[in-house]
N, C-alpha and C positions, 0 to 999 in steps of 0.2 A: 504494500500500500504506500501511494508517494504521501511527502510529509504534507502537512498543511501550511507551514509557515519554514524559514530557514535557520538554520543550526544555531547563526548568529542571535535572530531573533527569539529564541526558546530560550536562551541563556538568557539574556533581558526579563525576559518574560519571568523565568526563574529567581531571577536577582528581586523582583520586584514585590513575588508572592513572599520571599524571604522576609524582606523588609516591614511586608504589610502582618506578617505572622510576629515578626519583633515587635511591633505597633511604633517603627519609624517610619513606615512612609507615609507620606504628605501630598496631597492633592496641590495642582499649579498653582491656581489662584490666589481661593480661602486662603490654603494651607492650611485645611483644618486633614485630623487623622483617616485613611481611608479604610472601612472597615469592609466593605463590599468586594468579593473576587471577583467578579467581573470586572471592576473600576481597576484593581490591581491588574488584572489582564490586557486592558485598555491602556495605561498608563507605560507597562513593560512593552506595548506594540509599538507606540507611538516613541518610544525609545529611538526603536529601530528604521532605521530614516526608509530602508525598501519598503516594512507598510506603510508608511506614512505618505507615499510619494505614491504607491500604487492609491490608496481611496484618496486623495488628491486628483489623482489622474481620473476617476471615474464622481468627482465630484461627491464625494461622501466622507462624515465624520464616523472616528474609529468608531464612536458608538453603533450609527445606522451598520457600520459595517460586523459589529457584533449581535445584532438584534437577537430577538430569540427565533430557535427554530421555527418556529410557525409562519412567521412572516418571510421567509424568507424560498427564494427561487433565483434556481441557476447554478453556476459554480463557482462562486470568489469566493473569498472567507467566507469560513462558516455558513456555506453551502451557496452564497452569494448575494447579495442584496443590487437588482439591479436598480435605485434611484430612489424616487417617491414612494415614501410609507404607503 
């Protein structure tokens, strides 16, 4: 089964759930603590400048590009999100 995301990018992604399980990591903004995996998932992507640059390219924020299964059709991340909710 191919990966869904790149080697580099999993490590981010890893660094980030670590952080959030220490109760250091920190949302951009706020800066308030993030408590939610998904936010830590979202934040470790957005690390990594290839996704960041791919939903860039297709006009979409990490979040729409992690929505939940339901909504979701096609094949980009997390089975793909092609544009409008």
């Amino acid at each position: 089964m191919a990966r869904k995301y790149s080697k580099k990018a999993a490590a981010k992604v890893g660094r980030a759930m670590k952080k959030r399980k220490a109760g250091t990591l920190r949302s951009g903004r706020s800066g308030r603590k993030v408590k939610s995996r998904t936010q830590a998932i979202a934040i470790g992507l957005v690390a990594d400048e290839e996704f960041a640059d791919q939903c860039a390219m297709r006009g979409l924020s990490v979040e729409t590009a992690l929505a939940s299964p339901l909504e979701i059709i096609g094949a980009w991340p997390m089975g793909g999100v092609t544009g409008s909710a």
